[in-house]
C-alpha positions in Angstrom: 0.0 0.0 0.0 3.1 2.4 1.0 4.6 1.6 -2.6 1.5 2.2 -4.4 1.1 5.6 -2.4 4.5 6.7 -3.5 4.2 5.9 -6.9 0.5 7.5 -6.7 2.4 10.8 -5.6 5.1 10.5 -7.8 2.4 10.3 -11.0 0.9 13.2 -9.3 4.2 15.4 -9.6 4.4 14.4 -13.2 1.5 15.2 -14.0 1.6 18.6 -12.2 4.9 19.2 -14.0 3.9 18.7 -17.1 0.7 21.2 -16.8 3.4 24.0 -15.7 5.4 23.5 -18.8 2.2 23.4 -20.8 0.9 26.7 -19.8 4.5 28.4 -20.0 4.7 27.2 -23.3 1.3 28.6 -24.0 1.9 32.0 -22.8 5.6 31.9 -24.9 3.4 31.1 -28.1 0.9 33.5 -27.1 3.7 36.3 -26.1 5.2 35.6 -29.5 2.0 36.0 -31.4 1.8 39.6 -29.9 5.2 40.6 -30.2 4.9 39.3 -34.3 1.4 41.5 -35.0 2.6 44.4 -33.2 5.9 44.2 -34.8 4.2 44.5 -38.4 1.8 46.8 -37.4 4.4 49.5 -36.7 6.0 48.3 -39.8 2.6 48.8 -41.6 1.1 52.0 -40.1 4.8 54.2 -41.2 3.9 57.6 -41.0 4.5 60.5 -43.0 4.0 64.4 -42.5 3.7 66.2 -45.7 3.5 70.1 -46.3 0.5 71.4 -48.9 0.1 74.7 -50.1 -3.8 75.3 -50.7 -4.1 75.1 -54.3 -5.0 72.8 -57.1 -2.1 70.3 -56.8 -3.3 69.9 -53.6 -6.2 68.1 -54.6 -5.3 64.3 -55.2 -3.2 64.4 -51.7 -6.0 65.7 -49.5 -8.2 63.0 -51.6 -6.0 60.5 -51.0 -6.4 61.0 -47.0 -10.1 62.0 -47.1 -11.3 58.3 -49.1 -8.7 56.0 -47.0 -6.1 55.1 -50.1 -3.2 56.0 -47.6 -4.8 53.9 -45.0 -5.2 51.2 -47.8 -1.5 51.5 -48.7 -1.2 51.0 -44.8 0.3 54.4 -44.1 -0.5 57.2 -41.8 -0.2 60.4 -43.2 -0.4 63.6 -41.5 -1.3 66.3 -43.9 -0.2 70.3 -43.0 -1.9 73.0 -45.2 0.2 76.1 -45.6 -0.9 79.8 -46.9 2.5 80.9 -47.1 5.6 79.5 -48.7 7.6 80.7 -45.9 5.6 78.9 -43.2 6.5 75.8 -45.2 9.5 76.0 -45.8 10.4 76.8 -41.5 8.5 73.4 -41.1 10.9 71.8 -43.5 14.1 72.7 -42.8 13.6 71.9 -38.5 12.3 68.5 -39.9 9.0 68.5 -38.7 7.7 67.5 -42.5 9.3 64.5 -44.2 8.1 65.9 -48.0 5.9 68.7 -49.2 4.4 70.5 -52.6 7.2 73.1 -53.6 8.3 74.0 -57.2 11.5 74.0 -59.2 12.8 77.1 -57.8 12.6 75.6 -54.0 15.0 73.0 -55.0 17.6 75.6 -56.0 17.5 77.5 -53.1 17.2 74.5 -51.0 20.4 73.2 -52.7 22.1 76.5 -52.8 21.4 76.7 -48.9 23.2 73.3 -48.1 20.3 71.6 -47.5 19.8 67.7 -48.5 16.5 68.0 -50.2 15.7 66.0 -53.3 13.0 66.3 -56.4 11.2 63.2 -56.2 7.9 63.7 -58.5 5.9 66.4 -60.3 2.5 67.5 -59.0 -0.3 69.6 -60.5 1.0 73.1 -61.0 -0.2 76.0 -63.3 0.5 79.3 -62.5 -1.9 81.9 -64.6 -1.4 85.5 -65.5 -4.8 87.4 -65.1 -5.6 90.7 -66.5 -7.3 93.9 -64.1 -11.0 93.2 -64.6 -11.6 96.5 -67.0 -8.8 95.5 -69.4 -9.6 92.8 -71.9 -6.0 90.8 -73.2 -6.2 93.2 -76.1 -5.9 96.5 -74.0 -3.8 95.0 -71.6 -1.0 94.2 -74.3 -1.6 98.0 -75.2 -0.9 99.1 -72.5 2.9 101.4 -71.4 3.4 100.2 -68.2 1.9 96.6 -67.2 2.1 96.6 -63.6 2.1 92.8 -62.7 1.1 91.5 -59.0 3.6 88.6 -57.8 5.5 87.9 -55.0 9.5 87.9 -55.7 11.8 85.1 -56.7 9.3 82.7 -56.6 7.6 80.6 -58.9 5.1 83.1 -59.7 7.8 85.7 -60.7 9.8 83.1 -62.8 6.2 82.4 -64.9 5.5 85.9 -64.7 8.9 86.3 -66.4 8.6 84.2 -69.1 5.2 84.8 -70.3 6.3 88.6 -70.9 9.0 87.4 -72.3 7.2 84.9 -74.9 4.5 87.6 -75.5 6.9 90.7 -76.1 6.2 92.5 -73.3 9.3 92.5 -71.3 10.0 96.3 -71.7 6.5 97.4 -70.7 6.8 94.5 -67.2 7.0 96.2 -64.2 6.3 93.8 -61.2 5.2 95.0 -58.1 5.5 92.7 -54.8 2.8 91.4 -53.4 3.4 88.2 -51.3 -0.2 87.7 -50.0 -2.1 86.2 -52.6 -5.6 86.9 -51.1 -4.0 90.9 -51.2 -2.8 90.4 -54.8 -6.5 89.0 -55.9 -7.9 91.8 -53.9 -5.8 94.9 -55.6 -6.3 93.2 -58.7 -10.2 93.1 -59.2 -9.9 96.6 -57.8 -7.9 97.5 -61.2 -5.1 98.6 -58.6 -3.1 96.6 -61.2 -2.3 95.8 -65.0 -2.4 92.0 -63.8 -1.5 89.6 -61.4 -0.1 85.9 -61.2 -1.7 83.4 -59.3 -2.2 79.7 -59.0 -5.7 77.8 -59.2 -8.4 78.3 -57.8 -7.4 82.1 -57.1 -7.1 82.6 -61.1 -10.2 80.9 -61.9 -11.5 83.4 -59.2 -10.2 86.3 -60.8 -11.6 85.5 -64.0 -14.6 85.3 -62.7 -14.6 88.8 -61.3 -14.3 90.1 -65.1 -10.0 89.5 -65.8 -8.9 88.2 -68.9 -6.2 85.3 -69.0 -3.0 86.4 -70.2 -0.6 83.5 -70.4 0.2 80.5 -68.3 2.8 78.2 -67.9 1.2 74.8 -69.4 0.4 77.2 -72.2 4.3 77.8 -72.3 5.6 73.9 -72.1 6.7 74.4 -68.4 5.7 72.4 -65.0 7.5 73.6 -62.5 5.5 72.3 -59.7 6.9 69.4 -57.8 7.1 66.7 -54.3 10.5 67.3 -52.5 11.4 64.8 -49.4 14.4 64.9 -47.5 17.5 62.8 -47.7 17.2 61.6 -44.5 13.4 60.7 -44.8 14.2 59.3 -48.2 16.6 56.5 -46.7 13.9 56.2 -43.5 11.0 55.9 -44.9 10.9 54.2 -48.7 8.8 52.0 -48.1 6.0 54.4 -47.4 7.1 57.3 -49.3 6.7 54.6 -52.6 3.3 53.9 -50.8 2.1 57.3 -50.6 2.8 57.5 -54.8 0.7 54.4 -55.2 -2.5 56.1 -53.2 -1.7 59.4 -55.1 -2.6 57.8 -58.4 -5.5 56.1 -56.9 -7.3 59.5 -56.1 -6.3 60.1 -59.5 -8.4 57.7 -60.4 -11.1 58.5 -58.6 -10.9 62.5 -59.5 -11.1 61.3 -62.9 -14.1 59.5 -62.8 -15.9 61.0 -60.2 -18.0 64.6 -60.5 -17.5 67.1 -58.4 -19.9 67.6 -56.6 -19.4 64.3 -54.5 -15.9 66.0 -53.2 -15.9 69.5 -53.4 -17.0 70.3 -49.5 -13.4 68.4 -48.9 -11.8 71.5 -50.8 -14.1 73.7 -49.4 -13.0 72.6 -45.9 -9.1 71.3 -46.1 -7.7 74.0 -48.5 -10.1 76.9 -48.3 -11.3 76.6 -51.4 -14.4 79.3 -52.5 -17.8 77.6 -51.9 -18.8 79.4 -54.3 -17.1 78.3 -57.3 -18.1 74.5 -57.0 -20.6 74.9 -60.5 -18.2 77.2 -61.9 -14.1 76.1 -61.5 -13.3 73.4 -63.7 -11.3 70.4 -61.8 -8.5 69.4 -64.5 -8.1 65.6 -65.6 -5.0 64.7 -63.8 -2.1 62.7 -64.3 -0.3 59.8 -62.3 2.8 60.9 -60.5 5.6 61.0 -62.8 9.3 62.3 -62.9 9.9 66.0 -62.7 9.9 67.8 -66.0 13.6 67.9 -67.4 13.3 70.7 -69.4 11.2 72.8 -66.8 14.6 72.5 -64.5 17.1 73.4 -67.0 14.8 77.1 -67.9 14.4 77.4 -64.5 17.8 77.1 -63.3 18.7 79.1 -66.2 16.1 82.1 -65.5 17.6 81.6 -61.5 21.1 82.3 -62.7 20.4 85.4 -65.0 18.7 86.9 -61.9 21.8 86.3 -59.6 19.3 84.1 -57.6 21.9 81.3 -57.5 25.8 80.2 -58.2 25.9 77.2 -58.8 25.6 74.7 -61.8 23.3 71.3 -60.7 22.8 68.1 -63.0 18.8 67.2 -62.6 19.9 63.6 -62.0 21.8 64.7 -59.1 19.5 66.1 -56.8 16.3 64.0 -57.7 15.4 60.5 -56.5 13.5 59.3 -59.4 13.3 55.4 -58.1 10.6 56.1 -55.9 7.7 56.2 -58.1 5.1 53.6 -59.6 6.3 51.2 -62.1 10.2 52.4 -62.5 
């Protein structure tokens, strides 16, 4: 009976054991299972945080967000609208934006600075000269001294630039400063000026108002307007920035096959855009993301040196990143 208690006991033990090191293994599995999803999931949700100006090339970005194709790319992306160049640029060089809209011009000074920066894609950009409201193009080309609203070394003054200078009218261009584009479209339909430079919607807006479209920079073979990312977020974050291209052309998709009216109160609301012009402004067919326009950057690095706006020489391969887009 003593033998068969002991052995009893020792069974006992075994058995006791052996539930210990099933549970432990349990947890282990279960601890690993964790540790794996949560592992991809910050692999998965990469975030970005991109700078906008509030204009037209705007549009597929904010779309992008608004319908979930970043979130179905499994990215977060933070979006930051800007009114000002300036304010942009300040969030890009302390690094608190991994990319943003600029232009062709930005990269030069960015380069010229010392900063890392790199073209990476085009975006949506035309920049339209608009005509005073009581001139019509006709008497606006007639007249001695065209006082143009823009604001300085900027895109708007290198399109400014070289629409006078397709049209003939460099002698008679005499710009006038005006950084705030709300204040430019203001002194303009109050015949304050000849004409004045602006981006979409504001031209469509000053059309509207009774001005008379002048020249623009599709009309001229240029697109200067472009996505810049930093080196350093460049080698971080490829993965996602490659991502954030892939949901880009799916708004496309969806701009181009869906009206208006099912979107515009997203414009309305992320990028200011005039309630009023929803049955008016016509939303372009846009493109997929593709590689900045070559020969945009050699005028406009040309234009920059004439002006004394910068020293140096740059090859476009050398400060782009071209091998982040779709289907390169």
């Amino acid at each position: 009976m003593i033998e068969c208690s002991v052995e009893k006991k020792r069974e006992d033990r075994v058995l006791k054991n052996y539930k210990i090191i099933g549970k432990v293994q349990s947890v282990s599995v279960l601890l690993f299972v964790i540790a794996f999803f949560v592992g991809c999931n910050s692999t998965e949700n990469k975030q970005l945080d991109i700078g906008l100006m509030s204009d037209l090339g705007a549009v597929p970005i904010v779309i992008a967000k608004e319908k979930g194709f970043f979130e179905e790319e499994n990215i977060d992306v933070n979006l930051e609208v800007f009114r000002s160049a300036v304010d942009r640029d300040s969030a890009l060089q302390t690094n608190n934006l991994d990319g943003a809209m600029a232009d062709m011009l930005t990269i030069f000074f960015y380069r010229e600075a010392g900063y890392d920066m790199k073209m990476v894609s085009n975006t949506y950009g035309n920049y339209k000269l608009v005509s005073s409201p009581d001139l019509t193009s006709e008497e606006f080309m007639a007249v001695e001294k065209k006082q143009i609203g823009l604001s300085s070394n900027t895109v708007i003054d290198f399109a400014t630039s070289v629409i006078a200078d397709e049209m003939g009218f460099t002698d008679t261009l005499d710009k006038v400063a005006i950084p705030q584009m709300p204040v430019r479209l203001e002194m303009l339909g109050s015949n304050e000026l000849s004409g004045a430079t602006l981006p979409e919607p504001l031209a469509t807006n000053a059309m509207i108002d009774g001005g008379a479209l002048i020249g623009d920079t599709e009309g001229e073979g240029l697109y200067p307007a472009i996505m810049i990312f930093s080196q350093a977020s460049i080698e971080e974050n490829t993965e996602a920035i490659e991502s954030f291209f892939l949901a880009y052309n799916e708004a496309v998709d969806y701009l181009n096959t869906t009206d208006v009216s099912e979107y515009y109160d997203i414009l309305v609301e992320e990028l200011g855009f005039s309630e009023s012009l929803e049955d008016i402004f016509e939303i372009p067919e846009f493109e997929y993301i593709d590689r900045p326009d070559q020969n945009t950057f050699e005028v406009a690095q040309s234009w920059m040196q004439e002006a004394g706006l910068i020293e140096n020489a740059y090859e476009y391969e050398a400060i782009s990143q071209l091998n982040l887009l779709p289907n390169r």
